[in-house]
C-alpha positions as CSV (number, residue, x, y, z in Angstrom):
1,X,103.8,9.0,-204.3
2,X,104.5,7.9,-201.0
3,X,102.0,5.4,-199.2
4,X,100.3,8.4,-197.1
5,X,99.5,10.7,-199.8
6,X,97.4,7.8,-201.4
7,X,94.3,8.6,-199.8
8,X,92.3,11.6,-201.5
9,X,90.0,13.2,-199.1
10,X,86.3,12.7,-199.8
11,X,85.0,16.0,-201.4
12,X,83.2,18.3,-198.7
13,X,79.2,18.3,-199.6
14,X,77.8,22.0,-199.8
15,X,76.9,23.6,-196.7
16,X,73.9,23.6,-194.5
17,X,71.1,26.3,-195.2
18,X,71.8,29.3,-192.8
19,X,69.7,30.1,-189.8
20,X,68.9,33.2,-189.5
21,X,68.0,35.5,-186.3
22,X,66.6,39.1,-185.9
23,X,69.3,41.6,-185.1
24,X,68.8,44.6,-185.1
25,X,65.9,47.6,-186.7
26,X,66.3,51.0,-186.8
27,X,63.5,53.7,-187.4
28,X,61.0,50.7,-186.7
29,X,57.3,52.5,-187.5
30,X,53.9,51.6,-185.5
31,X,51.3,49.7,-187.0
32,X,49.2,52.1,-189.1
33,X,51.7,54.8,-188.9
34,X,52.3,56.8,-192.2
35,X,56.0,57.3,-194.0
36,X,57.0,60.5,-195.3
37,X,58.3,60.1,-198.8
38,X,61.7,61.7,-198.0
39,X,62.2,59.4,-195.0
40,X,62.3,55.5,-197.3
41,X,65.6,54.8,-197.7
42,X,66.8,54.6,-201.4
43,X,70.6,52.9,-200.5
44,X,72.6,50.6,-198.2
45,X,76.9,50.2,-198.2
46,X,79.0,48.2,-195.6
47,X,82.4,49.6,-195.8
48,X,85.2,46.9,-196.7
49,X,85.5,46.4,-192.9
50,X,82.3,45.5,-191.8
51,X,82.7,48.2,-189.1
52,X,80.6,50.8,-190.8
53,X,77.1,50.9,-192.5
54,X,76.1,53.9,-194.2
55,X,72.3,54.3,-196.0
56,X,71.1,57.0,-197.8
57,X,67.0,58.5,-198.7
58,X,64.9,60.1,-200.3
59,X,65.2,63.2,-198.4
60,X,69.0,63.3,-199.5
61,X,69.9,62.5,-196.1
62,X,73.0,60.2,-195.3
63,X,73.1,58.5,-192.0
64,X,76.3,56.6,-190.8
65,X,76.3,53.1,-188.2
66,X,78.6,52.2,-186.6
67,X,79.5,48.8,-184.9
68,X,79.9,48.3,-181.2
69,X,80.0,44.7,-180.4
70,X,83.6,44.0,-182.6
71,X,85.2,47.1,-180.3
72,X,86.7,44.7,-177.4
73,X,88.7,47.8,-175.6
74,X,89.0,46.5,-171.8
75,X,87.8,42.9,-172.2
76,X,89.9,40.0,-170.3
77,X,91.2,37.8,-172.5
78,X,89.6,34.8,-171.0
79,X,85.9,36.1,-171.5
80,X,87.2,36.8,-175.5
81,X,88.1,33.2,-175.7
82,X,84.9,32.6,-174.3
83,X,83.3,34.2,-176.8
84,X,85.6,33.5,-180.1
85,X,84.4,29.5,-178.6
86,X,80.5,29.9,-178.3
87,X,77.8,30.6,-181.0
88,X,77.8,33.2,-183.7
89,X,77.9,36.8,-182.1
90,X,75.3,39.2,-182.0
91,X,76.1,42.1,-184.3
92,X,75.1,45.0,-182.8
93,X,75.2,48.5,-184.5
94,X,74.5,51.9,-183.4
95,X,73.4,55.3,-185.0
96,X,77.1,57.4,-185.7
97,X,76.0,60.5,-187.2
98,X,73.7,62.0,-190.2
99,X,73.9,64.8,-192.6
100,X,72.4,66.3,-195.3
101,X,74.0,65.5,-198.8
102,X,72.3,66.7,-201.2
103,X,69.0,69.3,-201.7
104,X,66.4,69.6,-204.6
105,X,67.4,71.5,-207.6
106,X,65.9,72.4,-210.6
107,X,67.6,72.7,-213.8
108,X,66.5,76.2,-215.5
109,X,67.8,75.0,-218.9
110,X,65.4,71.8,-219.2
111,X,62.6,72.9,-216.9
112,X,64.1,69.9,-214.7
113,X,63.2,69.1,-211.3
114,X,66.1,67.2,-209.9
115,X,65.9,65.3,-206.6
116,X,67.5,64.8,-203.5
117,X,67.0,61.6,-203.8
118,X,70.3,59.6,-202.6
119,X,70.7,56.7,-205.4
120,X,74.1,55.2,-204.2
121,X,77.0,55.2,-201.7
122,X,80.2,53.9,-202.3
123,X,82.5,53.9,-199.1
124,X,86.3,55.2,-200.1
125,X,89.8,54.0,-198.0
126,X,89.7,55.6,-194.6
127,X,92.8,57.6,-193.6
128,X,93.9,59.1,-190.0
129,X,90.4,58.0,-188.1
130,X,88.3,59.5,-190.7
131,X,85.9,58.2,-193.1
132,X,85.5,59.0,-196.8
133,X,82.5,58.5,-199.0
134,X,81.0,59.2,-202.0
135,X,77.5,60.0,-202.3
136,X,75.2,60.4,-205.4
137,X,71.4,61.6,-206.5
138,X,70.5,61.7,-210.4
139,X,73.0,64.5,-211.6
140,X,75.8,65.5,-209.0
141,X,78.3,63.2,-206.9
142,X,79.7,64.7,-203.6
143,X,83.1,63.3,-201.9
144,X,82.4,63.2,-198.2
145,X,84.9,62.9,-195.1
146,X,83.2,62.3,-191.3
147,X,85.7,62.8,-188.7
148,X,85.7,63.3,-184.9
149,X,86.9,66.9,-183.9
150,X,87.7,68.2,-179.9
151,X,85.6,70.9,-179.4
152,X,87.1,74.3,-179.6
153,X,85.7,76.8,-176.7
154,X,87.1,80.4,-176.1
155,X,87.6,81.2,-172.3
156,X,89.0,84.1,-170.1
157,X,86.9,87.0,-171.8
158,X,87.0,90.5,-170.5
159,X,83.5,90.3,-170.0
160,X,81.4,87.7,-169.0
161,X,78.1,88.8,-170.7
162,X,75.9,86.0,-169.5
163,X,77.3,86.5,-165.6
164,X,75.9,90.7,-166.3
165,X,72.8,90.1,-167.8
166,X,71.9,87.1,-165.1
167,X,73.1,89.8,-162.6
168,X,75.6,87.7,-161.1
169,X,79.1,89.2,-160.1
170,X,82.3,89.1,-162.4
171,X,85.4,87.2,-161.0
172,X,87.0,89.6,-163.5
173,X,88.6,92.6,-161.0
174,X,88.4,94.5,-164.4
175,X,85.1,93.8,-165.3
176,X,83.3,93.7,-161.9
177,X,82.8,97.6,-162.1
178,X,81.7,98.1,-165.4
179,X,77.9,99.2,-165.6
180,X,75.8,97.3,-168.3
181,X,72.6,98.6,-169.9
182,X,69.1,97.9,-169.4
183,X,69.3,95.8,-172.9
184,X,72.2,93.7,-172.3
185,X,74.5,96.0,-173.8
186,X,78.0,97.4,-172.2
187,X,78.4,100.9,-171.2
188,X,82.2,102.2,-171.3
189,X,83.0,104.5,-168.7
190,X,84.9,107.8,-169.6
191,X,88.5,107.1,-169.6
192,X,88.0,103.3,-171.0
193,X,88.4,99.8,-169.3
194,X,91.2,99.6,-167.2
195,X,92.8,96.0,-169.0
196,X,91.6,94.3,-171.7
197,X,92.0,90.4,-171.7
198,X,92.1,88.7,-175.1
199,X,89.9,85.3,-175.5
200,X,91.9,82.1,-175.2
201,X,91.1,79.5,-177.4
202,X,90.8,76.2,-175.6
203,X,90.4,73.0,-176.8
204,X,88.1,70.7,-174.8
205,X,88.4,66.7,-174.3
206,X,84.9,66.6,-175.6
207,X,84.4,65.4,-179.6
208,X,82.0,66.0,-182.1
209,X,81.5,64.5,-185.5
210,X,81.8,66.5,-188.4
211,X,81.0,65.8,-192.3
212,X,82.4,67.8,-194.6
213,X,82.4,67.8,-198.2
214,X,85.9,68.0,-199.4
215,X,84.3,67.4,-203.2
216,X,81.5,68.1,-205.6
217,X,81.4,66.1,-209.3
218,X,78.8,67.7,-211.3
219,X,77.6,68.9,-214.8
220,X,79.3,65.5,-216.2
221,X,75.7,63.6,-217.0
222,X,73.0,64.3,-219.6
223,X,71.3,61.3,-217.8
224,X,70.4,59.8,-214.6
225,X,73.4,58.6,-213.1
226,X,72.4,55.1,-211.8
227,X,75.6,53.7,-210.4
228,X,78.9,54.9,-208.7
229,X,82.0,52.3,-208.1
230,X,85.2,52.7,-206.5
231,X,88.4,51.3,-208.1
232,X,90.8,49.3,-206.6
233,X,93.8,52.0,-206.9
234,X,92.1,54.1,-204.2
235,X,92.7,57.1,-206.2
236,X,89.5,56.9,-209.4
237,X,86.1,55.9,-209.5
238,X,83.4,55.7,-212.6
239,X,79.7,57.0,-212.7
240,X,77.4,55.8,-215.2
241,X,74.0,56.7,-216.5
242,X,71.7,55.7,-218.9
243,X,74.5,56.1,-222.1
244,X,77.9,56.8,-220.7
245,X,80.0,55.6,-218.0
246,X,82.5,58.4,-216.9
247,X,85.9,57.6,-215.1
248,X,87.1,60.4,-212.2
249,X,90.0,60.9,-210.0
250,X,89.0,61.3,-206.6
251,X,91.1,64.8,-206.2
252,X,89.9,66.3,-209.8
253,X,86.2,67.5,-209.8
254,X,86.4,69.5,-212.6
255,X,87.3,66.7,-215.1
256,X,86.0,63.7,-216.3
257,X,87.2,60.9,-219.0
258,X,84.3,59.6,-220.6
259,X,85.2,55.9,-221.2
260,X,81.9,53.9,-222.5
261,X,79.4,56.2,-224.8
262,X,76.7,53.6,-226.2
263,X,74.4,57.0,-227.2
264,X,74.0,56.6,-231.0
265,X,73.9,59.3,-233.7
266,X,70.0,58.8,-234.1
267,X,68.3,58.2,-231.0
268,X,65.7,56.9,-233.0
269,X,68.2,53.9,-233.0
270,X,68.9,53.6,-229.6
271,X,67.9,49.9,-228.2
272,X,69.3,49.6,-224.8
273,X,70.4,51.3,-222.4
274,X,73.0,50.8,-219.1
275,X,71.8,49.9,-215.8
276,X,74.3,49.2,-213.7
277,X,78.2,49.7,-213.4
278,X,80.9,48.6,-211.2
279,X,84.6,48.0,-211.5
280,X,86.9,45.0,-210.5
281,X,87.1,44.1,-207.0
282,X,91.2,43.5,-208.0
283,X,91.5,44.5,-211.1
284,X,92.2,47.7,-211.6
285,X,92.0,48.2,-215.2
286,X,88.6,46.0,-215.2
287,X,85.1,47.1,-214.9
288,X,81.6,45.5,-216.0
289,X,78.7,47.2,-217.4
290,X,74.7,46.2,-217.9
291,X,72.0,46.6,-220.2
292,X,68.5,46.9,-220.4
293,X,68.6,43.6,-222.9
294,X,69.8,41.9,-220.0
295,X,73.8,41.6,-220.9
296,X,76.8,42.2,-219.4
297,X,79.8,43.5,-221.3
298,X,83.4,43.4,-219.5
299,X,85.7,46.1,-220.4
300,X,89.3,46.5,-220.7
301,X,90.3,50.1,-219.6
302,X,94.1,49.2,-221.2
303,X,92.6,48.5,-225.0
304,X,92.2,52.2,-225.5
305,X,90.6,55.9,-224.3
306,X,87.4,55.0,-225.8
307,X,85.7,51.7,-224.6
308,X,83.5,51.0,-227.3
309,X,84.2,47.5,-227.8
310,X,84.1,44.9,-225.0
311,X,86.6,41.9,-224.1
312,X,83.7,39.8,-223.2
313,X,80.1,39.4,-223.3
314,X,77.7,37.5,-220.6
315,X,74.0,37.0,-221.9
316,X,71.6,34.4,-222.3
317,X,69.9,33.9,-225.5
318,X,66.3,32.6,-225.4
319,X,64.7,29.8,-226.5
320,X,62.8,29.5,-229.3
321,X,59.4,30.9,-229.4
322,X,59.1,32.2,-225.8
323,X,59.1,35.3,-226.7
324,X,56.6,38.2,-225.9
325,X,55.8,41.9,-225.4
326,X,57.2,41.7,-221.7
327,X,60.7,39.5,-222.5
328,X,63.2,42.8,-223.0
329,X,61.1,44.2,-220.1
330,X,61.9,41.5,-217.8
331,X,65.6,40.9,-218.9
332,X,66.8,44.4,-218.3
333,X,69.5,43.8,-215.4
334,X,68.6,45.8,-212.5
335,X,72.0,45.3,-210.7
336,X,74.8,43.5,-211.3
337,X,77.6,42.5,-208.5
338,X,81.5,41.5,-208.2
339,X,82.3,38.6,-206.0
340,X,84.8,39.5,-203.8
341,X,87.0,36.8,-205.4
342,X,86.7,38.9,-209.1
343,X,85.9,35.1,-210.4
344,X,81.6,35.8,-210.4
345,X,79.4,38.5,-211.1
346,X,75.8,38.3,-210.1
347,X,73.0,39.9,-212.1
348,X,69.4,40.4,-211.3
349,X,66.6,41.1,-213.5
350,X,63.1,40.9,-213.0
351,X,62.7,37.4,-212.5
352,X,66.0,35.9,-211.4
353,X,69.2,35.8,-210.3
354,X,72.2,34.9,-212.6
355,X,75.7,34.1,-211.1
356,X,78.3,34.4,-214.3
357,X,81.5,32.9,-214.2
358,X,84.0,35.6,-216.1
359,X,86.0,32.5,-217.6
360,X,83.1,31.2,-219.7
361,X,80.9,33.7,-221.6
362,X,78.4,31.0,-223.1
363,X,75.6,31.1,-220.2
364,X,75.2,31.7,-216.8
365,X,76.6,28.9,-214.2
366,X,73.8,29.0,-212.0
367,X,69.9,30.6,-212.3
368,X,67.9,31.6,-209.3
369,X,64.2,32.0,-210.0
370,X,62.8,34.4,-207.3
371,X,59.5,36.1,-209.0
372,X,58.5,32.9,-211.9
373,X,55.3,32.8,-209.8
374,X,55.0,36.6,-211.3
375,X,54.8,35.2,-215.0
376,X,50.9,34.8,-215.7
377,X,50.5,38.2,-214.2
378,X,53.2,40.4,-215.7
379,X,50.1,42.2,-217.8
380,X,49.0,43.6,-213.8
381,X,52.5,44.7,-212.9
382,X,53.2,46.5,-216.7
383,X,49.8,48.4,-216.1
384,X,51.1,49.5,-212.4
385,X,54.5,50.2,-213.3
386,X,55.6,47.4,-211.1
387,X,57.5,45.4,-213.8
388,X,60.2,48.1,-213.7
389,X,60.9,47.9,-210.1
390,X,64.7,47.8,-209.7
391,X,65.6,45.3,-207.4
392,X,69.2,45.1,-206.2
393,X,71.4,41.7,-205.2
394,X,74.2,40.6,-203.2
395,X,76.8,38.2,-202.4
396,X,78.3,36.3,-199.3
397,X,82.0,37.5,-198.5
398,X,82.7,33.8,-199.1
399,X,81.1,33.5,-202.0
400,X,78.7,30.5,-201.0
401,X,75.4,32.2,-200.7
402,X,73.5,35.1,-203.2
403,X,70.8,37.6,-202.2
404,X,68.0,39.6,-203.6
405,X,64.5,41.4,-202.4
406,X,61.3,40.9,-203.3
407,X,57.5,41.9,-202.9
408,X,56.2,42.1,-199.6
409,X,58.8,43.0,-197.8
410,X,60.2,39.4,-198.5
411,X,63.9,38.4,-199.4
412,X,65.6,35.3,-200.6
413,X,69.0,33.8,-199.9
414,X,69.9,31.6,-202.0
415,X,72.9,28.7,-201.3
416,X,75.4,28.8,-204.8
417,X,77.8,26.2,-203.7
418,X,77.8,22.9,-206.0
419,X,75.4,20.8,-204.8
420,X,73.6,23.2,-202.6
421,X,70.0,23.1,-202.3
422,X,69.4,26.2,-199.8
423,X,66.6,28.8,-201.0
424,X,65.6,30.5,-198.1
425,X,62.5,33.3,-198.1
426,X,63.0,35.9,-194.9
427,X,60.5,38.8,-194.2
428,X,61.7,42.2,-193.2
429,X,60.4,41.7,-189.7
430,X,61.6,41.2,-186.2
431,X,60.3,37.3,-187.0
432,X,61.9,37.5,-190.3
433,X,61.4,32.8,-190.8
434,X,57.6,33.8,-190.3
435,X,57.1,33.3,-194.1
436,X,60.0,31.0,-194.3
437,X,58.9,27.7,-196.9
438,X,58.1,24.6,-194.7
439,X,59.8,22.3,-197.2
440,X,63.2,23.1,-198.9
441,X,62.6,23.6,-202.8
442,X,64.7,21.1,-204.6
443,X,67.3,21.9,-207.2
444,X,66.8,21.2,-210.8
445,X,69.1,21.1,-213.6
446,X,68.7,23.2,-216.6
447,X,68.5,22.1,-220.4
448,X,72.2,23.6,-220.7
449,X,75.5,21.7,-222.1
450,X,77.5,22.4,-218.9
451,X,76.6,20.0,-216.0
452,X,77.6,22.7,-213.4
453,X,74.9,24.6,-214.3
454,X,71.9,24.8,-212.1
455,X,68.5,26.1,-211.6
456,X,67.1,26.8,-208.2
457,X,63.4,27.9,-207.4
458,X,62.0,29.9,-204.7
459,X,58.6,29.7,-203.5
460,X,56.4,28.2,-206.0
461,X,52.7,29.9,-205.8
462,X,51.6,33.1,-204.5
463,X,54.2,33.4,-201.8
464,X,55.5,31.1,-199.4
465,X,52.5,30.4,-198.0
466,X,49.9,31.1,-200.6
467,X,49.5,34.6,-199.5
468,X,49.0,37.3,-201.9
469,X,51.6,39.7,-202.5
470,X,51.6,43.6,-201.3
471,X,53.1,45.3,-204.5
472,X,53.3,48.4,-202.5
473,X,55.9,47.2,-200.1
474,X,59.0,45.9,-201.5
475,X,61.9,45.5,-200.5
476,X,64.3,46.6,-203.2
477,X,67.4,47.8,-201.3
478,X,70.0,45.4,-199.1
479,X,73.3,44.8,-198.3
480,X,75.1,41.6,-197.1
481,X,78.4,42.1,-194.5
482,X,82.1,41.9,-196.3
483,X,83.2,38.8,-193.9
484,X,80.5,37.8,-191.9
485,X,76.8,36.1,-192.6
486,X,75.1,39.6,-191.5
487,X,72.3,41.1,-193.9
488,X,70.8,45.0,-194.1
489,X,67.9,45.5,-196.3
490,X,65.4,48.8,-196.1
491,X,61.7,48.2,-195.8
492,X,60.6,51.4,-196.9
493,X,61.9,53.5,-193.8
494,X,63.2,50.9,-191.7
495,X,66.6,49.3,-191.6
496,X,66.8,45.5,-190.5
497,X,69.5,43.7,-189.9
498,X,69.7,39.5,-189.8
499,X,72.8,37.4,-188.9
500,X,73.3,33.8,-188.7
């Protein structure tokens, strides 16, 4: 070694707790004002850039974002430098377009009722300025693209209709003489008109955006589907529901592969159930699966058609007589994330957040608890149906922070690096630190073998400030930005956004 490369660098401590600022709300309602049912939004999706924000409803409405402050067209260079130097910039989105994706149907076969109820979006690769995405309610996936098209307009008639019925003169020479009737209608004189222009199409410099749906996956579940994910090839994606995970190409609607089928022979048998699907960030052959017994099975689309077996399992085996009527309640996994890196996935059930390190199946490498205040009254929230609330989580593009909602239009971010201690509780508000935890909760270490192991409480008590909890507004739905510390999460109609 030579003398200079003697010196190790001391190892970087984890970083500071974010601050975070108010952005942005859309569809913001007035104190005491009612939401329509169809109107709460039931799904949030950043595209991989960042540049697009898509959420979906109850209604079966999409609506599409855009972002305005990263378009720099006609900026000096100096005032960019300016800004790349000073604080964090303010991410500012505005509304794109909407359209309706799906409507309520009824299945005559069942007697069904089947909503229009978005449940997921997954954004697809753009191509030639326009976006693709795929869009889901409980039975039928649709294949959207939203592109801008110039205006067509048709010009030079042979008769200007609106000119004869507003009495004003033709500049036609041809149609200036023509008598019209008392009802708007055109009389021909005897011997006919004397030319007949044809109608030139013209295409104006004015836009308009336009969804289409180029495809329509249906009649492939028995179940609810409950998750959508886009692979890595750009060219398939898998839907799951309750027993089977199907895998599609994006150009074949009319066929399926169904490559996970957990539905046993007797359903008097069956025990769990899947939650939650998604595939490899990388990997194209990988995907990971969920259960309602709160495990997470990895899958090897390479080891054959059929993937009943798994490569690796992720759960959490509990200890010794703490078990109860509620614990397979409570450890049914909600959602289940990919880090970007493909390294983690994070899981959320009732109670926590788990981040899994792929490489090491015997326990999770890190525990969040967000609702352990909850415990002593999981009897209240069994009786309201609360305690099957699906709550959804997220992850930093960096990988140093994890995300989930809660009760009361709360949400917690929580700081993953070794060492950190950051567990920050936000409100879905234009003040979101208004119920932020005067004192940061300290990190304590499990009971488990591996050191790097670590578990990290929220707000002890009722909430963070001893207040009770509003089980009626929760805040299940969010969404954190691909590159940058910027958060979306629904409160029941309303979409807010936070950066730091």
């Amino acid at each position: 070694m030579n003398g200079g490369d003697d010196k190790v660098a001391a190892p970087a401590g984890p970083p500071q707790p974010l601050e975070w600022k108010f952005s942005q709300v859309f569809g913001e309602r007035a104190a005491g004002e009612e939401v329509q049912e169809v109107d709460i939004i039931s799904a949030i999706e950043f595209d991989k850039s960042g540049d697009h924000l898509a959420t979906g409803d109850r209604g079966g409405r999409v609506v599409l974002f855009e972002r305005t402050d990263s378009k720099d067209h006609g900026v000096p260079r100096r005032d960019l430098e300016r800004m790349d130097n000073s604080l964090t910039r303010h991410p500012e989105f505005r509304y794109k377009t909407e359209f309706q994706s799906h409507e309520p149907e009824f299945d005559y076969l069942k007697s069904l009722e089947i909503e229009e109820k978005i449940n997921k979006i997954k954004w697809c690769q753009t191509a030639n300025g326009a976006l693709f995405l795929l869009s889901t309610n409980d039975k039928t996936i649709k294949f959207w693209k939203v592109q801008e098209k110039k205006i067509k307009k048709i010009s030079d008639m042979n008769v200007d209709h609106l000119k004869a019925v507003g009495n004003v003169s033709s500049s036609s020479n041809s149609s200036s003489s023509i008598p019209y009737l008392a009802n708007g209608g055109l009389s021909i004189p005897p011997g006919g008109i004397p030319s007949l222009k044809l109608p030139v199409v013209v295409t104006s410099n004015e836009t308009s955006l336009m969804a289409r749906c180029r495809r329509v996956y249906a009649h492939a579940h028995d179940y609810h589907i409950n998750s959508i994910s886009n692979n890595s090839d750009g060219e398939t994606f898998i839907s799951a529901d309750d027993l089977r995970i199907n895998l599609w190409n994006l150009e074949i609607s009319n066929q399926s592969f169904n490559i996970v089928d957990v539905k046993p022979a007797n359903m008097e048998d069956l025990t769990e159930v899947i939650t939650s699907a998604e595939f490899h960030p990388t990997h194209c052959n990988t995907l990971a699966y969920s259960s309602s017994k709160g495990s997470i099975r990895l899958v090897d689309l390479r080891q054959s058609a059929l993937c009943d077996s798994h490569t690796k399992i992720f759960e959490e085996h509990e200890a010794p007589g703490s078990r109860s009527f509620f614990t397979e309640i409570i450890a049914s996994i909600s959602d289940i994330k990919f880090a970007k890196d493909g390294r983690h996935i994070l899981s959320r059930d009732y109670m926590t957040l788990k981040l899994w390190d792929i490489n090491m199946d015997s326990g999770p490498v890190a525990t969040f608890q967000v609702h352990e205040y909850l415990r002593p009254k999981l009897c209240d929230l069994y009786e309201n149906d609360s305690i099957f609330d699906k709550f959804e989580c997220c992850l930093s593009g960096d990988g140093l922070r994890v995300s989930t909602g809660s009760y009361s239009n709360l949400f917690r971010v929580f700081g993953c690096a070794p060492g950190s201690a950051e567990a920050t509780t936000l409100e879905a508000s234009k003040n979101p630190m208004r119920r932020q935890v005067p004192t940061p909760s300290r990190p304590s270490r499990s009971l488990g073998t591996s050191i790097t192991r670590v578990v990290r409480r929220g707000a002890d008590g009722v909430d963070a400030n001893g207040n009770s909890f509003d089980f009626t507004t929760k805040l299940l739905h969010l969404a954190w930005h691909p590159t940058e510390n910027s958060i979306a999460c629904a409160a029941a109609n309303s979409l807010y956004m936070y950066y730091a």
